[in-house]
N, C-alpha and C positions, 0 to 999 in steps of 0.2 A: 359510241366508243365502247369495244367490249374488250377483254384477254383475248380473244381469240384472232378477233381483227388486228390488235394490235401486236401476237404475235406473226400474222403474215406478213406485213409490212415490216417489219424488222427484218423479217428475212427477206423479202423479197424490193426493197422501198417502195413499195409501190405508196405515191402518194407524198413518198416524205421526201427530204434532203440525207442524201448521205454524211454519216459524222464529219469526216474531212471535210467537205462542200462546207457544213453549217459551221463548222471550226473559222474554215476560212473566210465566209461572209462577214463573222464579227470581227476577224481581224481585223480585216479590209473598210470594218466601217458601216456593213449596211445591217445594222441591225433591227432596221425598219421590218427590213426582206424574211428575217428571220422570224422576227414574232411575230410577222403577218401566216407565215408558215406555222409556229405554236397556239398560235390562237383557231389554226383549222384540226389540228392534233398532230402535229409534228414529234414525235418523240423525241428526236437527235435534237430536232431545233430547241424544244423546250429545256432538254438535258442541257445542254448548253448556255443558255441563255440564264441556267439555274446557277451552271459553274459560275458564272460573272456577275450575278447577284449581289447587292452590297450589303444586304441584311439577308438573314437564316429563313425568315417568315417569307421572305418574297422569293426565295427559291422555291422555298414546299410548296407555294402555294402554285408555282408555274407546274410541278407536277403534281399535285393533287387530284389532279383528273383523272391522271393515268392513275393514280396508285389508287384510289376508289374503286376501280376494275375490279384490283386482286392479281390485277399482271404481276407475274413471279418478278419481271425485269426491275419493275418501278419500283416495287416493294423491296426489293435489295437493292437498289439504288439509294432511297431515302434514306431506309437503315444506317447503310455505309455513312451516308451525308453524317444523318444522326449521332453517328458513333464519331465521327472526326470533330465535329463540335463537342464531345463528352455527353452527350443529351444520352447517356449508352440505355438508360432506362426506357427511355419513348422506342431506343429502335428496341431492345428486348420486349418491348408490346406488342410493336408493328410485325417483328417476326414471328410471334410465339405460334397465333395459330396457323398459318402455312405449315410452319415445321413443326407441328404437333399432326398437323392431318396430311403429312407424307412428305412432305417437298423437302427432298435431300439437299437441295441447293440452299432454303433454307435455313434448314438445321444445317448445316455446314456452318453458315454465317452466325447463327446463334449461338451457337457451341462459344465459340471466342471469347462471346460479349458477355453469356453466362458466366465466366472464369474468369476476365477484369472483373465482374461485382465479385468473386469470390464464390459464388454458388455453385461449387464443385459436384454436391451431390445432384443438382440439377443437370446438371452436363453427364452425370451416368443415367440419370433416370432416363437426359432423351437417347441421348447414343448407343448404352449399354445391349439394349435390344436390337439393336441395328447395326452390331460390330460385326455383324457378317457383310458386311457394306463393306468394300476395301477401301473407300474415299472417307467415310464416315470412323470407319476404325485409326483413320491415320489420325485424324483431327481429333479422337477421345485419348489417343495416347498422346499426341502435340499438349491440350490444354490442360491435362492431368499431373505436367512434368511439376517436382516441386511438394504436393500435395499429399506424400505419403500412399497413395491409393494401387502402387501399380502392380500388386500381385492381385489384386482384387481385378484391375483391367487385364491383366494377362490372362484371366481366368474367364474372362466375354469376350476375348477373341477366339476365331477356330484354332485349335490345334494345331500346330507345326506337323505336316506327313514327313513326305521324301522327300518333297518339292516336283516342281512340274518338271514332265518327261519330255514335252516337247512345245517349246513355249511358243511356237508360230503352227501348233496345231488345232484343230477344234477345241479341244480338252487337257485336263489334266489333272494328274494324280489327287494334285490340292484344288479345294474351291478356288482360291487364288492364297498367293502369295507373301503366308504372315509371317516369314523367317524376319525379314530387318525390322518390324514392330516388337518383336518376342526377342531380339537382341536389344533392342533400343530397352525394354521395359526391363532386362536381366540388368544389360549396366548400372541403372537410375538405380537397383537396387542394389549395388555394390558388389556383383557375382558376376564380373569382368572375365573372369576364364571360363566359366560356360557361357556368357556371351559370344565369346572367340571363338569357342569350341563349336559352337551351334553354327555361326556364320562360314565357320571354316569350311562343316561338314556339307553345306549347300554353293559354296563357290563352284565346283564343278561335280554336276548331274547328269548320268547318264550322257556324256561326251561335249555338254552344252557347259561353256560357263556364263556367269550370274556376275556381269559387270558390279549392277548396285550392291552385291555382299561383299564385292572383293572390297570395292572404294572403300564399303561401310569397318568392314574389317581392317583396311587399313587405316583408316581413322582413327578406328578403336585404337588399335596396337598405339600407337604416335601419342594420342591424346594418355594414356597411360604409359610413356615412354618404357615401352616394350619392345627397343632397339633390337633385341637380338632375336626377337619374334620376327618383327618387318624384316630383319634381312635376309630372315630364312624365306617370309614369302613370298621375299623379291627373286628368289634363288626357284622358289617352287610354284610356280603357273603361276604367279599372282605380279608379273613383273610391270606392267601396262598401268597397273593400278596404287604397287607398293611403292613404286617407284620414285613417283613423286612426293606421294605422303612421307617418304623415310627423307627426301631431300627436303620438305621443309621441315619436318621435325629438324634434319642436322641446322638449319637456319635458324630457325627457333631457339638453338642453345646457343649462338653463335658460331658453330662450327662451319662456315661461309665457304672454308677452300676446301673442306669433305664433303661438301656438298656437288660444288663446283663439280668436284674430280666425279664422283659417284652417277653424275647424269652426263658428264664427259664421257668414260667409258662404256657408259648403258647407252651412248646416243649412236652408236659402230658407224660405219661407212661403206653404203653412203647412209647418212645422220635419219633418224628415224625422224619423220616431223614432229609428231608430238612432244617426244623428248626435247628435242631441238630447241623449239618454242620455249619448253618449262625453263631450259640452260639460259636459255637469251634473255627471259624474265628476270630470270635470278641474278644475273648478271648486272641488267640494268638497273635493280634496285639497291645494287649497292653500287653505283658509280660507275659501270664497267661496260659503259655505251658501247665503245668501241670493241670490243670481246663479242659483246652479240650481235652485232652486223656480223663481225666474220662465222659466226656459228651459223646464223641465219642464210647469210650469203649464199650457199651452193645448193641448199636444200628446193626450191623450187624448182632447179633445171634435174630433180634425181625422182621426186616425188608423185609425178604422175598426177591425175586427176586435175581437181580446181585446187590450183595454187595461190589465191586470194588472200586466206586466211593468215598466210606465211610473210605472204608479198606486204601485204601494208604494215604492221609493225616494224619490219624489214626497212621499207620507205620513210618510215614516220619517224624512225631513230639516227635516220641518214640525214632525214629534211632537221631535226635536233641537233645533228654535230654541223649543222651549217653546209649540209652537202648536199643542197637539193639537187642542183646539176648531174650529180653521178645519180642520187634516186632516181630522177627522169632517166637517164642514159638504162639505167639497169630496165626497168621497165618496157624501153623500149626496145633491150635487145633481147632480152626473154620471148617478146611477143614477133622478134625477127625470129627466133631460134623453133619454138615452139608453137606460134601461131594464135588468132585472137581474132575479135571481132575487131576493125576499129572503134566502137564504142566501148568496148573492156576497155584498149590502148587508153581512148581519151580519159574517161571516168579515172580510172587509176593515176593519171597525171594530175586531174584537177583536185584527185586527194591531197597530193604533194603541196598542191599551189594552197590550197585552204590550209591546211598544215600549217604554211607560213603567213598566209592572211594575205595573199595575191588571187584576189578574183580576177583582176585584169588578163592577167597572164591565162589565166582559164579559156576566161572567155574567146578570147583571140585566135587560143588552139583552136579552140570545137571551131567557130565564126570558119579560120581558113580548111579547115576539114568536109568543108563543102556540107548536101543535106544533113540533117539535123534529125536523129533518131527522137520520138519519145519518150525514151527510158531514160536514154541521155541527159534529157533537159529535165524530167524529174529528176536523176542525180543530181545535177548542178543546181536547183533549186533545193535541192535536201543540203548541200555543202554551204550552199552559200544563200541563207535564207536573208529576204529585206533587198537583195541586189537587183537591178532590172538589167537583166542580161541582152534582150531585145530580140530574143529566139521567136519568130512567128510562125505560125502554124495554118494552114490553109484553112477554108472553113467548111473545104466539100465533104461530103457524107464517106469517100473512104478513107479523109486523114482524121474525122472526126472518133473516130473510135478504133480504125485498123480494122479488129479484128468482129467488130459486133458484138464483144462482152462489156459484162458489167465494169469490168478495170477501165477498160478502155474508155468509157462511156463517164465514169466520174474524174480521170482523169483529162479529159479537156472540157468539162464540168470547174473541175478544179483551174486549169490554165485560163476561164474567161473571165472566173472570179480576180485573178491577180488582175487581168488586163483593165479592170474595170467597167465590165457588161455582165453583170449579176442578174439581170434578167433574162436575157441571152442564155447563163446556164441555169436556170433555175427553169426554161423552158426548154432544154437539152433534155434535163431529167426527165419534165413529165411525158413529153414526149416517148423518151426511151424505156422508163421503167413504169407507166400507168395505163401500158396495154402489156400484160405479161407472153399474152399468144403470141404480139407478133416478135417481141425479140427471140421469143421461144424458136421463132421458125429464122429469123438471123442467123440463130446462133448454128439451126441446122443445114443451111446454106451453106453449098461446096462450095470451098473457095478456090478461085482462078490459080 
């Protein structure tokens, strides 16, 4: 067992049990299968077998083989473990030298655990030199808040330019990106209006606007109840983003029917979704179920694209006021009007039926809806875990995986472990993933 082997296998499982598979094994009881798999160097399986441990020592000690490696993976696995027991002292050992001799992943982990002991100036001595990192610069201003330090960290980050010219081009202006760090570290020091001021002047660059300055800007504004600022930037390109921030601030003070109205008129017609959704939210949270079904109501048959995201809250607040009937009815006349797989149709009903805690009813749709898609019945098994639906699956080698991927390939991995034939998939896998050429050539296989 080396890092390097055990990075291939990760990526590729050659050899192991995928995490779901090992997950499932131990549900299901065979934890024989599993540690017979850990004890050959199983990562997933050992990982696993660690989470269910009933003492600290006999976790570490299931991956201590792997973490002897030096594998980046183990080694911030353990940490973590370490750090959730408070043991935070052992993981700041286990990390120190990776992220002292480079490993940004690492130091990423370190940094945190440096600043619960307190040792702030530690967390500049690793980061400070490496705040040209944009991952690492986030996490020296994250664990510095609080500390008094941050003109000293705004001072090791690069310099704010123009901001980038074109941010789906090769390059740009700036190394990357340090405008909402250098507002975040101007507020924390009480210079809220150049904060604003800095954010404002990168919302829109060179024709391109900067989603995260606007949010961050309208946070600003709201968290410093700078009402008459947010309405101006809901008034000035900044509507998509001020918008909501100004209608929870108005909630926040209580003002619940200026809110109301404020995303009412911003929602026009026909109702923008997004806005839509925020009204319907706000709605529900204070009693007003019935208000957000009808805001919700027309906006999927106006909105184009994937209407999902709309459609189930929609559903979910119908199957609430006791109307699951018209939820199903709406659902299926959407999919009369605008069209659908029948597996979208079913899946979206069996939300409704879980929603109320009627598996039966589920089952019974998809059962008379004739064959039985795959994604289908992982749906129905993600809604309604523990149930035994009695959905079967042939066992020939084109319903065995469809299409010859890896998805494919652990999910009826995963359907034999429920069935009760853990050997069955656990000889699926080696089969499938412990010759990498030939799925290689599966996968390049034109298909009929």
């Amino acid at each position: 067992m080396d890092a390097v082997d055990l990075d291939h296998r990760h990526r590729t499982y050659d050899g192991w049990i995928p995490p779901t598979v090992a997950s499932l094994l131990l549900e299901h009881g065979h934890v024989g299968v599993v540690r017979d798999q850990a004890d050959a160097g199983d990562w997933y399986c050992a990982h696993r077998l660690a989470q269910a441990a009933t003492s600290q020592e006999a976790a570490l000690a299931l991956l201590a083989p792997f973490v002897a490696t030096g594998w980046p993976r183990a080694v911030g696995t353990v940490a973590g473990l370490l750090a959730t027991w408070d043991r935070v002292e052992e993981a700041v050992a286990l990390l120190r030298r990776p992220a002292r001799s480079g490993d940004r992943r690492a130091a990423r982990q370190l940094a945190p655990l440096l600043a619960r002991l307190g040792r702030i100036d530690e967390v500049v001595t690793l980061l400070g030199p490496r705040a040209a990192d944009p991952a690492l610069a986030g996490v020296l201003v994250e664990v510095t808040a609080g500390h008094g330090r941050d003109a000293e960290i705004a001072a090791l980050l690069p310099a704010v330019g123009v901001g980038a010219t074109d941010p789906f081009g090769p390059g740009s202006s700036d190394a990357w990106n340090t405008v909402p760090l250098h507002a975040t570290l101007l507020e924390r020091q009480g210079l809220v209006d150049e904060a604003a001021d800095l954010l404002r002047r990168h919302v829109h660059v060179d024709g391109v606007m900067y989603a995260d300055h606007a949010q961050q800007l309208a946070h600003l504004l709201a968290r410093h109840d700078r009402e008459a600022d947010l309405r101006a930037f809901v008034a000035d390109g900044g509507e998509e983003y001020a918008l909501a921030a100004l209608a929870d601030h108005l909630e926040q003070q209580q003002r619940v029917g200026e809110a109301v109205e404020t995303l009412r008129r911003a929602a026009g017609d026909p109702a923008d979704p997004h806005v839509a959704l925020h009204l319907a939210e706000l709605l529900v949270r204070h009693g007003r179920r019935v208000e957000a079904v009808e805001v919700l109501r027309p906006v999927p048959h106006t909105m184009g694209g994937d209407p999902e995201w709309i459609m189930r809250p929609l559903c979910r607040w119908l199957a609430d006021e006791g109307r699951c009937d018209e939820a199903l009815a709406y659902i299926d006349d959407f999919h009369a009007r605008h069209g659908g797989t029948i597996g979208e149709r079913l899946r979206e009903r069996a939300e409704v039926h879980a929603h109320r805690g009627r598996p039966a009813e589920a089952f019974a749709e998809v059962r008379a809806a004739g064959p039985v898609g795959r994604e289908l019945v992982a749906g129905l098994e993600e809604l309604f875990p523990g149930y035994d639906h009695g959905f079967e699956f042939a066992d020939s080698p084109g319903d065995e995986a469809h299409d010859g991927t890896l998805a494919g390939t652990v999910a009826r991995a995963e359907r034999l472990v429920r069935r009760g034939e853990p050997d069955r998939a656990v000889a699926l896998l080696r089969d499938r993933f412990d010759s990498p050429e030939a799925l290689r050539r599966d996968r390049l296989r034109p298909r009929a």
